[in-house]
DRENDO-1510 file (C-alpha; in Angstrom, 1 decimal, always signed):
<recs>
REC; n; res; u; v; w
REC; 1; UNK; -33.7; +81.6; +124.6 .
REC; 2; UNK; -35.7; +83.0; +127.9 .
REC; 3; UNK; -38.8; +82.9; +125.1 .
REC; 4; UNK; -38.5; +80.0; +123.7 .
REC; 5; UNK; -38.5; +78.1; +127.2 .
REC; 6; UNK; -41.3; +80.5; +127.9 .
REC; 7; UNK; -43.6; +79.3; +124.9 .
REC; 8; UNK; -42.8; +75.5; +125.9 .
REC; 9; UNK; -43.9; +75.8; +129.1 .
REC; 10; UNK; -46.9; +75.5; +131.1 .
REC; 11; UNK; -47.2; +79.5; +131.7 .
REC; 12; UNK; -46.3; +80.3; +128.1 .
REC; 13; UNK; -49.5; +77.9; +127.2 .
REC; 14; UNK; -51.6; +80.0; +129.5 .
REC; 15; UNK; -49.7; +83.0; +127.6 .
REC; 16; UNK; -50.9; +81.8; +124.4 .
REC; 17; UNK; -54.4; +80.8; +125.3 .
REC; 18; UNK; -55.0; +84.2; +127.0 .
REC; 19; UNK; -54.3; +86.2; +124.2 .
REC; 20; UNK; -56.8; +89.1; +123.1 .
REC; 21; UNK; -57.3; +92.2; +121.2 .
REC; 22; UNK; -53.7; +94.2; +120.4 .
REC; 23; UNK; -52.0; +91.1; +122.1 .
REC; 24; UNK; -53.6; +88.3; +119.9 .
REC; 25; UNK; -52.4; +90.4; +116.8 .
REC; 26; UNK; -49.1; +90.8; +118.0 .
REC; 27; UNK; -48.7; +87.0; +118.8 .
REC; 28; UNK; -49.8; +86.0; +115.5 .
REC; 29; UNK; -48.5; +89.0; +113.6 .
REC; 30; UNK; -44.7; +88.5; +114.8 .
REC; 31; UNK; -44.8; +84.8; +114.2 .
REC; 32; UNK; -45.9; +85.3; +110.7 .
REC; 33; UNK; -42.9; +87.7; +109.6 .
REC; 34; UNK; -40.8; +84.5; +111.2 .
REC; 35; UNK; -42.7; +82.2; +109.1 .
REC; 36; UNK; -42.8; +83.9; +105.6 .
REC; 37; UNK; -39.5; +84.7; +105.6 .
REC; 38; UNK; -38.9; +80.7; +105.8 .
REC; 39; UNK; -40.8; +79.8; +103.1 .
REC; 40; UNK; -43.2; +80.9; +100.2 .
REC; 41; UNK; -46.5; +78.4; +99.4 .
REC; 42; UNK; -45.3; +78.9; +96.1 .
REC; 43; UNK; -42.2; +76.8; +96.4 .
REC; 44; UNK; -42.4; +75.1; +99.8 .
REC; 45; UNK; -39.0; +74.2; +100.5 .
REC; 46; UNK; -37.4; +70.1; +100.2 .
REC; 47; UNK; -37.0; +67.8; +103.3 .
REC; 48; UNK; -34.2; +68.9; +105.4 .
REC; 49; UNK; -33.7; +72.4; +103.6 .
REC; 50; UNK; -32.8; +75.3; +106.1 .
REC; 51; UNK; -36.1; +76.7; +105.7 .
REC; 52; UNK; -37.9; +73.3; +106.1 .
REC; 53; UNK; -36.0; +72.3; +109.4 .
REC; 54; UNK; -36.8; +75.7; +111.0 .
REC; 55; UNK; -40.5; +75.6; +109.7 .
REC; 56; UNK; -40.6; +72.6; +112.0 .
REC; 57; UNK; -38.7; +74.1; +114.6 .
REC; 58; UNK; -41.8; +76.5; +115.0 .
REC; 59; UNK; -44.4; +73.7; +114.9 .
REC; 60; UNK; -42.4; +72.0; +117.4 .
REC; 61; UNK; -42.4; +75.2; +119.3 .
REC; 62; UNK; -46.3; +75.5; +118.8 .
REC; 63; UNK; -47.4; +72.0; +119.3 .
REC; 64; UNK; -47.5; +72.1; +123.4 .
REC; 65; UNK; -50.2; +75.1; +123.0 .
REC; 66; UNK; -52.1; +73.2; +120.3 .
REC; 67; UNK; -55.9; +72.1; +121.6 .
REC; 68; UNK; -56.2; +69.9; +118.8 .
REC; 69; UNK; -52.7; +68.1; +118.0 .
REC; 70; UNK; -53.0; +67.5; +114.0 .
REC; 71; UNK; -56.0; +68.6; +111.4 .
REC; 72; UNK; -58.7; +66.3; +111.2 .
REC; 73; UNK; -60.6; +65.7; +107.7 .
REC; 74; UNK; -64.2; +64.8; +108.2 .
REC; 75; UNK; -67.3; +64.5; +105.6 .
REC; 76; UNK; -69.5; +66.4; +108.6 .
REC; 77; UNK; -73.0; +64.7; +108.6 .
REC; 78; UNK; -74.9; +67.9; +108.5 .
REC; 79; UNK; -72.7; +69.4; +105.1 .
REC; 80; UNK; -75.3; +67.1; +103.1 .
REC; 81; UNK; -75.5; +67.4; +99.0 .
REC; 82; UNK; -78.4; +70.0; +99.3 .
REC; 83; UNK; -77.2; +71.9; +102.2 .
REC; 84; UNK; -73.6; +72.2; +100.5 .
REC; 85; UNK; -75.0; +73.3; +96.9 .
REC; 86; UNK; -76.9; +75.9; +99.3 .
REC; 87; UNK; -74.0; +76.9; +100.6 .
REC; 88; UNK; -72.2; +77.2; +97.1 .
REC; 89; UNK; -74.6; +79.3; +95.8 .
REC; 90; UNK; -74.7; +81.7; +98.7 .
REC; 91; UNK; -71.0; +81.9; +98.6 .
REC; 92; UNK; -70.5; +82.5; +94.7 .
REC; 93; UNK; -73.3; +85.7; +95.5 .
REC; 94; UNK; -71.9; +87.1; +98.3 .
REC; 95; UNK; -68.1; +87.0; +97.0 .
REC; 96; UNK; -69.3; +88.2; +93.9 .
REC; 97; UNK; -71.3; +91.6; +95.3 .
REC; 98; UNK; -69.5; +92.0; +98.5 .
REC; 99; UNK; -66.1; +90.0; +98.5 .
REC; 100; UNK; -63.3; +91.9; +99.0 .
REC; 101; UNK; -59.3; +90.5; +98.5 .
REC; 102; UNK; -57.8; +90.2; +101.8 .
REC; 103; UNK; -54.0; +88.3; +101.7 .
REC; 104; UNK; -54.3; +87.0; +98.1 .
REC; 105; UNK; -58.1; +85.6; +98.0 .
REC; 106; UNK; -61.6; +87.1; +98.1 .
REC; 107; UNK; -63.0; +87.4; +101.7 .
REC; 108; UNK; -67.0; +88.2; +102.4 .
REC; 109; UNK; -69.5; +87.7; +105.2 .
REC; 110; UNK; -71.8; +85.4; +105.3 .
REC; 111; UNK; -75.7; +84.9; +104.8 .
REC; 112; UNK; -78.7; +84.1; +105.5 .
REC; 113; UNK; -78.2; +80.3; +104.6 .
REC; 114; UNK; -74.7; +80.0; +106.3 .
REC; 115; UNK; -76.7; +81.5; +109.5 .
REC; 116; UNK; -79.6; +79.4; +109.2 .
REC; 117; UNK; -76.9; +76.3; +109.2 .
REC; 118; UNK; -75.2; +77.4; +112.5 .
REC; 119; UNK; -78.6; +77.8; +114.0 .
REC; 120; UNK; -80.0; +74.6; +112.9 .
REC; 121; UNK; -76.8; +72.3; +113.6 .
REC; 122; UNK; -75.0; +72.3; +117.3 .
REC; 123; UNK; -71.6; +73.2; +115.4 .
REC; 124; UNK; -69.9; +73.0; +119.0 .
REC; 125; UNK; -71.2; +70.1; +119.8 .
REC; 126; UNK; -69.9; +68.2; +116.4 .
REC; 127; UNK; -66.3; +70.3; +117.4 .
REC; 128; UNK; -66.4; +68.9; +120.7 .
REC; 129; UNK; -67.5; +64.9; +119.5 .
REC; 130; UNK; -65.0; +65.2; +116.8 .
REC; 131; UNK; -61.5; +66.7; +118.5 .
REC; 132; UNK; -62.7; +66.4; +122.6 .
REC; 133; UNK; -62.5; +70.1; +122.9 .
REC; 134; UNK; -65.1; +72.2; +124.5 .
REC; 135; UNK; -66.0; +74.9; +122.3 .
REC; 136; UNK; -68.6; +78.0; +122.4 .
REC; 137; UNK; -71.0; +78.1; +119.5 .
REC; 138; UNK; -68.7; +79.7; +116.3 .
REC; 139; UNK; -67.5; +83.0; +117.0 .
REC; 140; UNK; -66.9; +84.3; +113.6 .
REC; 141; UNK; -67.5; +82.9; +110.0 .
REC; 142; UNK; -66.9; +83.8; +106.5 .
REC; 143; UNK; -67.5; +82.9; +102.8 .
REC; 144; UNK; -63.1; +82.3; +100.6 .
REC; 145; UNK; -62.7; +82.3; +97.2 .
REC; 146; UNK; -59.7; +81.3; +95.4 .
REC; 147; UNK; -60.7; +81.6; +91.9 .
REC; 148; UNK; -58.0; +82.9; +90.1 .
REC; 149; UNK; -54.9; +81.4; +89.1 .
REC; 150; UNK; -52.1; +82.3; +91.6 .
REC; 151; UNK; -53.9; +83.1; +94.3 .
REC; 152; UNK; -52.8; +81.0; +97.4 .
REC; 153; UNK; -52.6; +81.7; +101.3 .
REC; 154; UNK; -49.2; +82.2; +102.8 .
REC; 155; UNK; -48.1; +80.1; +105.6 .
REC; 156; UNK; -49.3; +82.0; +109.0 .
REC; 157; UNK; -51.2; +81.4; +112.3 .
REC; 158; UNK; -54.5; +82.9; +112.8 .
REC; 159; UNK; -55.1; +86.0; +115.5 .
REC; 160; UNK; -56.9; +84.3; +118.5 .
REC; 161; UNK; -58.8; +87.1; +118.6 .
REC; 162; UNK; -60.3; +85.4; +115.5 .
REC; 163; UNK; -61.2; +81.9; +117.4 .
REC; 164; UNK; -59.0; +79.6; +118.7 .
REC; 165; UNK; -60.5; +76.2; +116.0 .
REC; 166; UNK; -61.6; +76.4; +112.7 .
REC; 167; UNK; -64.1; +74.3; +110.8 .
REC; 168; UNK; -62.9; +74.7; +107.3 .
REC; 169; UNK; -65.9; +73.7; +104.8 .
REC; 170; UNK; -65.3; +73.1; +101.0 .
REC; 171; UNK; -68.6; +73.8; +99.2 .
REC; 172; UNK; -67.0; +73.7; +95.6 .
REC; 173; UNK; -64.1; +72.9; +93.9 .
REC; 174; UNK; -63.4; +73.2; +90.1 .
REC; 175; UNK; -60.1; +71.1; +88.5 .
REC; 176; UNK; -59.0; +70.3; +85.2 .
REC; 177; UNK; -57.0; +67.8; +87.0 .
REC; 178; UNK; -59.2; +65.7; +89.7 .
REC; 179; UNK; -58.0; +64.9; +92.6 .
REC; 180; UNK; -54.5; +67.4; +92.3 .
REC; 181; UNK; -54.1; +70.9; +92.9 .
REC; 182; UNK; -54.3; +73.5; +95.5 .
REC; 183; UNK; -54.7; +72.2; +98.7 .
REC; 184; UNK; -54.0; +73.2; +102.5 .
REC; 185; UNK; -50.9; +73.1; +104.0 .
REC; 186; UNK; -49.9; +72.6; +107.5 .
REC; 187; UNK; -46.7; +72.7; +109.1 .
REC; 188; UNK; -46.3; +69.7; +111.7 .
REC; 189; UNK; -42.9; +68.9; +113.5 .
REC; 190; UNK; -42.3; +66.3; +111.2 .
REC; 191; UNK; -42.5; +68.3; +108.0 .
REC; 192; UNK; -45.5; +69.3; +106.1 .
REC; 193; UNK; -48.9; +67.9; +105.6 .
REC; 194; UNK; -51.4; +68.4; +103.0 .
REC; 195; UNK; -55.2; +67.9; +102.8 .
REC; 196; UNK; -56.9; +68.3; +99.4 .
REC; 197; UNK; -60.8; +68.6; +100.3 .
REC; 198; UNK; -63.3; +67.9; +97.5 .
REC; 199; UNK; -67.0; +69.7; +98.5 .
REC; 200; UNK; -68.4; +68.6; +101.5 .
REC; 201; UNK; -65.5; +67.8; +103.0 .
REC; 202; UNK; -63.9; +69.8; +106.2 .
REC; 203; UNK; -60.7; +70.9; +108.4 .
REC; 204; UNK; -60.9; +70.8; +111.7 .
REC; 205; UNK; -57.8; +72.2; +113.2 .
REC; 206; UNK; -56.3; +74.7; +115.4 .
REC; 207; UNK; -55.4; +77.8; +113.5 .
REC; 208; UNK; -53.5; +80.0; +116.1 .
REC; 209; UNK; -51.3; +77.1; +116.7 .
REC; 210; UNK; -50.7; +75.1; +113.8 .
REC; 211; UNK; -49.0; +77.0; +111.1 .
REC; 212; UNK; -51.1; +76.2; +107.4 .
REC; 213; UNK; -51.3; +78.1; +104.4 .
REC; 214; UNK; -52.7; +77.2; +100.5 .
REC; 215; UNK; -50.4; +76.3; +97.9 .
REC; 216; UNK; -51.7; +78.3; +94.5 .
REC; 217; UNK; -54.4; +77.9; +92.8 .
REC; 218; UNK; -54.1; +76.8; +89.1 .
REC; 219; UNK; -55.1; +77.8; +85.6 .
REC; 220; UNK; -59.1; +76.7; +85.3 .
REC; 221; UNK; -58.8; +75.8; +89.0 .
REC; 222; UNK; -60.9; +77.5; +91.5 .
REC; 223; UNK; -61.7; +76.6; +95.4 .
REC; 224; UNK; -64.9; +77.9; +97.5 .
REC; 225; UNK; -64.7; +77.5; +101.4 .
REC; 226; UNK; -66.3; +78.7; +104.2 .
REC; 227; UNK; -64.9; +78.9; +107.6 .
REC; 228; UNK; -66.3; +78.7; +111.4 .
REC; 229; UNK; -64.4; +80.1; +114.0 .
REC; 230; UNK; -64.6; +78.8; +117.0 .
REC; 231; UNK; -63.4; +80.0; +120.9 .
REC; 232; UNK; -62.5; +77.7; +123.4 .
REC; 233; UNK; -64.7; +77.2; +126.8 .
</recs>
């Protein structure tokens, strides 16, 4: 119990917050184990389940270290039609030459237009308007791709060394069904939440804090997202 006060506390905040390198991994890496052994995005478990009540015993354990309290969906000003269909293209190129699956989904780096974007647009800035935190420009960014059926994102916490917010852009989406299917999942003290985001739409939430995962994708489904990561001043 001598952790669990520890995390709730003012110096376990601080704990949290000050988390780097080997130590950010650790953090993140032993809550995980606790949080896949709870439950599988596959078959999120019912309201008031065992592993649905200690889900939320975690969040509630998280949410005194969170910098932003719940996610935020936004249709960003700067994530125009053209700059988004930029972005789509880019995506589909990179994930296609240089992607690489990492935790069920295709990971790559970005490019040249994803750059140009974070150059042209004060992405802190918008962070700091939208959520009142103080952030440095993005720290780290990259092109997801779910695009085959099944593939989904379990339920985790990110490693601070990664940033500390995220800026979660959808730049396509393809459905059979509009308006249903895989979406992102985030595990509140009051049960779960999910946000389906069509293109041009965004996430703005805190990632080491706030546990969230994606439920599977679909047959003739695929999703296309890139992320910002952002530190905190």
């Amino acid at each position: 119990m001598e952790e669990i006060s520890e995390v709730r506390s003012s110096h376990g905040r601080d704990l949290i917050r000050n988390a780097r390198g080997e130590s950010a991994d650790l953090f993140a890496g032993t809550w995980n184990k606790v949080l896949r052994d709870f439950a599988k995005v596959s078959s999120l478990p019912g309201v008031g389940s065992p592993g649905e009540t200690c889900l939320r015993a975690v969040a509630a354990l998280m949410a005194p270290s969170l910098l932003v309290p719940e996610p935020v969906r936004v249709r960003p000003p700067w994530a125009s039609a053209p700059q988004v269909s930029a972005l789509r293209d880019e995506a589909k190129m990179m994930l296609r030459e240089s992607g690489y699956i990492n935790n069920n989904k295709m990971n790559s780096a970005c490019g040249p237009v994803a750059e140009r974007l974070a150059y042209a647009v004060d992405l802190a800035a918008y962070v700091a308007e939208v959520v009142g935190v103080k952030v440095k420009q993005p720290h780290a960014a990259n092109y997801i791709g779910y695009w085959e059926a099944g593939q989904s994102l379990e339920i985790h916490l990110d490693s601070m060394k990664f940033s500390d917010i995220n800026i979660l852009l959808c730049v396509d989406r393809e459905s059979s069904r509009e308006g249903q299917g895989s979406s992102t999942v985030f595990v509140t003290p009051a049960g779960f939440k999910s946000e389906y985001c069509t293109p041009g739409e965004a996430l703005i939430f805190d990632g080491t804090c706030l546990p969230h995962g994606r439920t599977p994708i679909g047959d003739g489904e695929t999703v296309t997202l890139i992320n910002f990561g952002f530190h905190a001043l």
